[in-house]
VOLUMVO-80735 format. One line per 10 residues: number of its first residue (from 1); for each residue z, y, x of N, C-alpha, C. Coordinates in steps of 0.02 Angstrom, whole numbers, plus 50000, padded with zeros to 5 digits. Example, Ala and Ser with C-alpha at 12.3 -4.5 7.8 and 13.67 -1.06 7.14 Angstrom:
BEGIN
1) 50390,49716,50660,50390,49775,50615,50390,49835,50660 | 50354,49888,50642,50357,49947,50684,50394,50002,50645;
// end
This chain:
BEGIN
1) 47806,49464,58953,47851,49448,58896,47916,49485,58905 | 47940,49526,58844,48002,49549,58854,48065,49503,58858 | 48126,49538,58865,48162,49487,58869,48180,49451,58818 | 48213,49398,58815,48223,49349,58772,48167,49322,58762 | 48123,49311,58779,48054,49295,58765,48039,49346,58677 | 48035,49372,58689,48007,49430,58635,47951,49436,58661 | 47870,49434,58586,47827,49468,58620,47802,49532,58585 | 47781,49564,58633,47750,49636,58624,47693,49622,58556 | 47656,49654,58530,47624,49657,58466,47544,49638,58498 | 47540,49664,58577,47475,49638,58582,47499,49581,58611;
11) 47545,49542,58626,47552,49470,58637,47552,49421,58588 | 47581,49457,58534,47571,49416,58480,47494,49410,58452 | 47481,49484,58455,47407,49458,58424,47356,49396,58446 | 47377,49403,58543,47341,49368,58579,47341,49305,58558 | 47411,49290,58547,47430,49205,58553,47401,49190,58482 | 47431,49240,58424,47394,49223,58345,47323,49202,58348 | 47289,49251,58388,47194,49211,58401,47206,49168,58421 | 47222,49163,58490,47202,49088,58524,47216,49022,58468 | 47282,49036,58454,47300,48976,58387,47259,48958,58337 | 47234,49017,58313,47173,49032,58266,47108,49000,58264;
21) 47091,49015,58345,47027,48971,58349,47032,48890,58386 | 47085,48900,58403,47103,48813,58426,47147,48786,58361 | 47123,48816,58319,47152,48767,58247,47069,48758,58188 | 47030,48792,58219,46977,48758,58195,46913,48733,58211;
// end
């Protein structure tokens, strides 16, 4: 994670799935 907690575009994508499939 960059600083400030910024995430990179493949971190976001990562976290967007995981959310994705643990929301249905």
């Amino acid at each position: 994670v960059g600083k400030g907690g910024e995430l990179t575009h493949d971190e976001a994508t990562i976290i967007s799935g995981a959310l994705d499939s643990t929301e249905k």
